[in-house]
Structures are given as C-alpha cells and as structure tokens.
C-alpha positions as a Markdown table, in Angstrom:
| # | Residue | x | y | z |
|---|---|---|---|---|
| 1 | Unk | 0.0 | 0.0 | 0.0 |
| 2 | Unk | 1.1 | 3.7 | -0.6 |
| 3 | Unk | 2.6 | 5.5 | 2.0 |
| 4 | Unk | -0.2 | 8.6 | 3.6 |
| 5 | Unk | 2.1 | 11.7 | 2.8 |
| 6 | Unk | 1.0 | 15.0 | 4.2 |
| 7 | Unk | 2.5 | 18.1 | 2.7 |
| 8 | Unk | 2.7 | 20.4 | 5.2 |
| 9 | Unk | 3.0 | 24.5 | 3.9 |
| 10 | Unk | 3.3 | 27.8 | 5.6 |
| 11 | Unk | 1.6 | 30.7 | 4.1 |
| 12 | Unk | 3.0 | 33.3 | 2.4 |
| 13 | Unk | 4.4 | 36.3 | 4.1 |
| 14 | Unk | 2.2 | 38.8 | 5.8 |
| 15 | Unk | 2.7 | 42.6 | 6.9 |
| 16 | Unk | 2.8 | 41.3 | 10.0 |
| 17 | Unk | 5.3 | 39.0 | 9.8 |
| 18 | Unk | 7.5 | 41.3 | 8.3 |
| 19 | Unk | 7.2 | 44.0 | 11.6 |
| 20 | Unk | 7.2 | 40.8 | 13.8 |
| 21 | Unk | 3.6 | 41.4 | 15.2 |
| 22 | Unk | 1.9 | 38.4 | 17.1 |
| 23 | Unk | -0.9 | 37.4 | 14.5 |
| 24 | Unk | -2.5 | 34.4 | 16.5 |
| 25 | Unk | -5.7 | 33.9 | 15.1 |
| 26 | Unk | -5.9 | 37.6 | 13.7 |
| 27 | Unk | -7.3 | 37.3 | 9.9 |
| 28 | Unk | -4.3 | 38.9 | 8.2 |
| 29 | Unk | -3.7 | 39.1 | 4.4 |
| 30 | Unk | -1.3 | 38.1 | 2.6 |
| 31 | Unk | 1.3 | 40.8 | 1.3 |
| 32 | Unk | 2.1 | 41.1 | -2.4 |
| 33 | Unk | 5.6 | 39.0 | -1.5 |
| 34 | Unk | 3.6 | 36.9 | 0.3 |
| 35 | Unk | 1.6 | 36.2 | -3.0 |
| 36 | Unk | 4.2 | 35.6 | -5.1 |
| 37 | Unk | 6.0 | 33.1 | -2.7 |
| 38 | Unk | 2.5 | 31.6 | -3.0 |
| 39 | Unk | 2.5 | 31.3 | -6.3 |
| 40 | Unk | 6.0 | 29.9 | -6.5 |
| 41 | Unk | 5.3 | 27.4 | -3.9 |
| 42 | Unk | 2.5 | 26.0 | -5.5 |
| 43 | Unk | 3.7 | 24.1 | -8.4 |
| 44 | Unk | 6.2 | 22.4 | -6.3 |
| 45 | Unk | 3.6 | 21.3 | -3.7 |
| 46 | Unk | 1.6 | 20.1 | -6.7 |
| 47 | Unk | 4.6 | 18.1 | -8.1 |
| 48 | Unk | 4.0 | 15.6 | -5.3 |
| 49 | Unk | 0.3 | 15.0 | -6.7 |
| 50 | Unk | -1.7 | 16.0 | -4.4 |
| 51 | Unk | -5.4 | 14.7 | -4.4 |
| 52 | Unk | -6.6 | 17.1 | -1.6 |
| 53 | Unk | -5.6 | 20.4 | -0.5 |
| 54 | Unk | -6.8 | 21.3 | 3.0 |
| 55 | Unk | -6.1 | 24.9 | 5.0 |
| 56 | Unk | -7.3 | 27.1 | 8.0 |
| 57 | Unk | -9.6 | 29.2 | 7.0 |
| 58 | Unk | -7.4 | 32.2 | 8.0 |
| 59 | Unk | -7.1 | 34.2 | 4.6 |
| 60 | Unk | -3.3 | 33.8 | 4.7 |
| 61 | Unk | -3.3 | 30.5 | 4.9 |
| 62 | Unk | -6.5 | 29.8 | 2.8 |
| 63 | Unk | -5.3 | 32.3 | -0.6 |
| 64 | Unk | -1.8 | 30.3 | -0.1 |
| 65 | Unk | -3.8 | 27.1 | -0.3 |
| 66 | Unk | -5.8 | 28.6 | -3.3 |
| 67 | Unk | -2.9 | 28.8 | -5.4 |
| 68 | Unk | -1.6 | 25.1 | -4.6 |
| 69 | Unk | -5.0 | 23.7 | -5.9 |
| 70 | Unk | -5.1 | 26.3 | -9.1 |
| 71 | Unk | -1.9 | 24.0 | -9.7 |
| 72 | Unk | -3.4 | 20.7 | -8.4 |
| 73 | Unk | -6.2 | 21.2 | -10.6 |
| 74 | Unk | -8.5 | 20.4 | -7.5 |
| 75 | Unk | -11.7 | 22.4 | -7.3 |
| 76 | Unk | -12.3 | 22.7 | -3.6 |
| 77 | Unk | -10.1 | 24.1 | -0.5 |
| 78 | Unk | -11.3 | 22.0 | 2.2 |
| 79 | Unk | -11.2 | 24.1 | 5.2 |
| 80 | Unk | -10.6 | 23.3 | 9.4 |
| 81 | Unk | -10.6 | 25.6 | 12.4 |
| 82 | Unk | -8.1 | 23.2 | 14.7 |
| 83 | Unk | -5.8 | 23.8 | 11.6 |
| 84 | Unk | -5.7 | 28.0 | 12.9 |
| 85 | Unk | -2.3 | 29.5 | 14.2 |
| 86 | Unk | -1.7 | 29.5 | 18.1 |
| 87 | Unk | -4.2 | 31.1 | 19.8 |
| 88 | Unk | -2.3 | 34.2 | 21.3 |
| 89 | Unk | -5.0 | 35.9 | 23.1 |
| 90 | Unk | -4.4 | 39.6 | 23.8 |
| 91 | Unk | -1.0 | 39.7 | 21.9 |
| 92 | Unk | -2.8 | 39.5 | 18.8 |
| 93 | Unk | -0.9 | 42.8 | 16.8 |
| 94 | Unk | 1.5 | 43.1 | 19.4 |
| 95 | Unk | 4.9 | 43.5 | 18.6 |
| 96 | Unk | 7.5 | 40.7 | 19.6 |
| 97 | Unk | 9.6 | 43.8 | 21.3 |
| 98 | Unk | 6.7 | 44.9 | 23.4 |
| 99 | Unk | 5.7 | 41.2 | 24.4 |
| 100 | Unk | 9.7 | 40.7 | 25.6 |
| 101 | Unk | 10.0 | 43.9 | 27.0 |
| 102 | Unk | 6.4 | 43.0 | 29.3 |
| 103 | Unk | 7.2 | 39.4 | 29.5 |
| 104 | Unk | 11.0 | 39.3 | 30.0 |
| 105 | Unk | 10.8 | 36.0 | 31.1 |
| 106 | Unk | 9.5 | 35.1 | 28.0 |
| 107 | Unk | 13.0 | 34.5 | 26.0 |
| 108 | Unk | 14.4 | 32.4 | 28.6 |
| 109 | Unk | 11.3 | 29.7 | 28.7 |
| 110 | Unk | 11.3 | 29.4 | 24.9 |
| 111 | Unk | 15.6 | 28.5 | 25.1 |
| 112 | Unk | 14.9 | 26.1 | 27.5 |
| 113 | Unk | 11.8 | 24.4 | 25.9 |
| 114 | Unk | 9.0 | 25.4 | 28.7 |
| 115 | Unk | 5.6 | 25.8 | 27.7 |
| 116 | Unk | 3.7 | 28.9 | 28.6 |
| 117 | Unk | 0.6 | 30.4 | 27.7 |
| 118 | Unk | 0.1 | 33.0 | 25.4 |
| 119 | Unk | -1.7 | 36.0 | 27.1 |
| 120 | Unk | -4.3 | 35.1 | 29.9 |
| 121 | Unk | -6.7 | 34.4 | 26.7 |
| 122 | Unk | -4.5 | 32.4 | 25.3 |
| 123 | Unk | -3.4 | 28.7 | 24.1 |
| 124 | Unk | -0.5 | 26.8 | 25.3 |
| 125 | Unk | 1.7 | 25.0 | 22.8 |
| 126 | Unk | 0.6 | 22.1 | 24.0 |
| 127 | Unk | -2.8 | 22.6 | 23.7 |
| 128 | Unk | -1.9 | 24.1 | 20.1 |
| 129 | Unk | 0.0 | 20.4 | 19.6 |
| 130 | Unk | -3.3 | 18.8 | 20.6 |
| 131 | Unk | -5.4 | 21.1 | 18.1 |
| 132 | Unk | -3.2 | 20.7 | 15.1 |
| 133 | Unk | -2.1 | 17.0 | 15.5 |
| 134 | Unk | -5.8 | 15.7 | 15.7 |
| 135 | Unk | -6.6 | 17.5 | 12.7 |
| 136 | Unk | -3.5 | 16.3 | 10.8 |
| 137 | Unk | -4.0 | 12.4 | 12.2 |
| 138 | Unk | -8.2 | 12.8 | 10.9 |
| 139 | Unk | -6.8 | 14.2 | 7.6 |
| 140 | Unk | -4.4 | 11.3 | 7.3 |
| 141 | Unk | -6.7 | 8.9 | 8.0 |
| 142 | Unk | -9.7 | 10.4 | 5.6 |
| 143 | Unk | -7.0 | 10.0 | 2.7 |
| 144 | Unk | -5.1 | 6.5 | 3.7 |
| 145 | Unk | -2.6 | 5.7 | 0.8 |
| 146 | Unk | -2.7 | 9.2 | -0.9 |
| 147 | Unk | -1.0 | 12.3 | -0.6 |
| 148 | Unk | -2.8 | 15.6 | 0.5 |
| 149 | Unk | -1.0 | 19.3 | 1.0 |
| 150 | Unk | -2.3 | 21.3 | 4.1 |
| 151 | Unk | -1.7 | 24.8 | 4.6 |
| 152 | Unk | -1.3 | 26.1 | 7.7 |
| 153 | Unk | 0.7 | 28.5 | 10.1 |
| 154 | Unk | 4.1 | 28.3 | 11.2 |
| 155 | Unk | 4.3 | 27.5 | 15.0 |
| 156 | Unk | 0.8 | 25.5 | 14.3 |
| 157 | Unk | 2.7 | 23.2 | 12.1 |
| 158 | Unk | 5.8 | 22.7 | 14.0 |
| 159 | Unk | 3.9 | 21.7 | 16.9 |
| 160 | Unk | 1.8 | 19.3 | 15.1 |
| 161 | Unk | 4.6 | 17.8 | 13.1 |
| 162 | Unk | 6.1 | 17.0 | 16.8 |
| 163 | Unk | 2.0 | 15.7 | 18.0 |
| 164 | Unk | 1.9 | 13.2 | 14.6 |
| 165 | Unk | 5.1 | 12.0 | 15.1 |
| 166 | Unk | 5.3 | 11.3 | 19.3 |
| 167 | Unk | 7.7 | 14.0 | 20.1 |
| 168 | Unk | 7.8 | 15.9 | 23.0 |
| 169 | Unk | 6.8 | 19.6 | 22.8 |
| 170 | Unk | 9.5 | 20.8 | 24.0 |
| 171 | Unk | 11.6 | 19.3 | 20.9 |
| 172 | Unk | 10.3 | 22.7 | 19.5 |
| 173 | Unk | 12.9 | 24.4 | 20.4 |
| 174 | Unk | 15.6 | 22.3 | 18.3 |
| 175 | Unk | 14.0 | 23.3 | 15.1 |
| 176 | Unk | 14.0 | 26.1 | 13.3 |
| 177 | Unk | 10.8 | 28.3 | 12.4 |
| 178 | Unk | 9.5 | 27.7 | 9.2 |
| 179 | Unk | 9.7 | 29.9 | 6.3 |
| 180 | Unk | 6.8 | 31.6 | 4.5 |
| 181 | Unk | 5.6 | 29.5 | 1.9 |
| 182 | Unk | 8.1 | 26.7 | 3.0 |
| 183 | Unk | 6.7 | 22.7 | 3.0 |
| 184 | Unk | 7.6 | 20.1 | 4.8 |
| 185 | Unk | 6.7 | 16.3 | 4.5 |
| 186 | Unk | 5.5 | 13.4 | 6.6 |
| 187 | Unk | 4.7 | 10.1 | 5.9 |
| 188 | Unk | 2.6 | 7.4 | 7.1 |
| 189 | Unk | 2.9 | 3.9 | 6.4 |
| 190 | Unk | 3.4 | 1.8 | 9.7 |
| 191 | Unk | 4.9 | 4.7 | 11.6 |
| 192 | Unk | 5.0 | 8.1 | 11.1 |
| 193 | Unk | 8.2 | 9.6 | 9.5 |
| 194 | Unk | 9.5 | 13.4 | 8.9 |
| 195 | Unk | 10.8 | 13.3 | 5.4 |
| 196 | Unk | 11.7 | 16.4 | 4.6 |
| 197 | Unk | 11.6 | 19.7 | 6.6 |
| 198 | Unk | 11.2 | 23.8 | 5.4 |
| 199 | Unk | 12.1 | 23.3 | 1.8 |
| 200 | Unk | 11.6 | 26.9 | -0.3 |
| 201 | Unk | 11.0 | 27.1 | -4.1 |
| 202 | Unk | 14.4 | 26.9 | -5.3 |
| 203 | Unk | 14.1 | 30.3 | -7.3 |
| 204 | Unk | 12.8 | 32.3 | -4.3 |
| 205 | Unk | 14.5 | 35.1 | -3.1 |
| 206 | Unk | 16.5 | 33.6 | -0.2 |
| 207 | Unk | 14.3 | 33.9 | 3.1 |
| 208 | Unk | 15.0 | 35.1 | 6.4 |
| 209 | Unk | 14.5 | 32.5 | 9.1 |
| 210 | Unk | 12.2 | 33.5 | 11.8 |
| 211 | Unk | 13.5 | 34.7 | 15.1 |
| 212 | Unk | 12.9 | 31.9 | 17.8 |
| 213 | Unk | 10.6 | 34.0 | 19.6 |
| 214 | Unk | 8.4 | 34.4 | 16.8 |
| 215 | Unk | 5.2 | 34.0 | 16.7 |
C-alpha cells in the first residue's frame, strides 16, 4: 500500500510577519511577497500529486492554499478551524519587542523548551499540539494511501509535526521556524516519518528565518 504523505505548507508572508507582530488567530492578508512566494510554492507542492488540498480558513493561509490547488487542478479548499495559528489571546498585533519587553521571562522559557501560555486568553503549545495533531491524524486517515497538501501557520505546524510523530513539545525548540511558503513532508505507512523539513521554491528570493521568539 502507498505510504499517507502530508505536505505540510506555511503561508506566504504577511505585513505582520515582516514587523514581527503576534498574528494568533488575527485574519491577516497576505502581502504582495507573500503572493508571489505563494504562487511559487505551489507548483512544487503540486509536483508531489496531491489529491486534496486542505487549510485554516485564515485568509493567509486559505489564498496560499488557493494557489496550490489552481496547480493541483483540484476544485475545492477544504477548510478546518483546529488547523488555525496558536491562539495568542491579547498579543494578537503586538509586537514581539513589546511582548519581551512585558514578558521578560519570555526569552528564557522558549531557550529552554518550557511551555507557557500566550496572554491570559490564550493557548499553550501544547494545547496548540493537541489542536493541530488531531486534525492532521483525521486528515491522514480520511486519505489513507494518498497524498494531501495542508496549509497552515508556522508554529501551528511545528507543533503538530512534533504531536503526529510522538515528540515531545519541547523538541520545538531544536528546530528552526518555518519559512513563508516553505513545505515540509510526513509520511505514514506503519509509523510516522518526517521526510523532509522547510524546503523553499528553489528560485525564491532567499528567506529570512524566523526569530525563535516568533510568533
């Protein structure tokens, strides 16, 4: 039998991520970069023949995942909530300079792995691993055997790459923040593999990696 492969994308790039604003759940729009890294992205992902193309219904992640289908040649962008960025609460268009400056004991608990929540109103990454990994192990077994691409946020898919394949959290910390319109791969056959991690279309301008505080 086929292996289940999940190809796992980030949107494109936002304002936001550019000023390094906390978006959380915030509906923010793609940029025009973000747009084209979108559109560059998208043939690639569709090179590993995807049948499905799932996304959060956040517009940065759902426009990203528009694109991937155009190329697919797949009608319909499924959608699911639990596949939404970390819930962040009240830092939601906060600046990641503010948040340190009011939080200084923020910097520390992400270098040593700790989970904290973000804001009062917030979600923990582990409750974000819960979120996202369900959704990704229901996706994977809705499409046994074939190959879907599911486009989500970047610390949402980090943490449920780590849920998927029985890592701890904390592991988190160990890899680096994925880049805007980047993909990664799982795979599913009697165990779940990571087969290949933040992979950029090769004629992209190269990308900045994301501070390890980033949101």
């Amino acid at each position: 039998m086929s292996p289940t492969r999940l190809v796992l994308v980030r949107h494109g790039q936002t304002d936001w991520n550019l000023t390094a604003r906390f978006q959380g759940q915030a509906d923010v729009g793609l940029n025009d970069t973000g747009v084209q890294q979108a559109q560059r992205a998208a043939p690639h992902v569709a090179a590993f023949g995807p049948t499905a193309v799932l996304s959060s219904p956040l517009q940065r992640a759902s426009l990203t995942a528009q694109y991937i289908a155009d190329a697919c040649g797949i009608d319909v962008v499924q959608t699911d909530p639990r596949l939404e960025e970390i819930n962040v609460g009240t830092w939601a268009g906060e600046s990641l300079t503010d948040i340190r400056q009011q939080h200084p004991w923020m910097d520390e608990a992400l270098r040593q792995g700790r989970d904290f929540r973000r804001s009062d109103t917030g979600e923990t990454g582990a409750e974000l691993a819960e979120r996202v990994g369900a959704s990704l192990r229901d996706i994977a077994d809705a499409f046994a055997g074939q190959t879907v691409a599911v486009v989500s946020h970047g610390m949402a898919l980090r943490y449920g790459m780590l849920a998927v394949l029985g890592w701890d959290s904390s592991i988190a910390v160990g890899l680096a923040g994925l880049f805007n319109a980047s993909w990664s791969v799982i795979e599913h056959r009697e165990l779940w593999k990571l087969v290949t991690y933040n992979n950029v279309a090769p004629e992209a301008d190269k990308p900045t990696l994301p501070s390890l505080s980033s949101p």
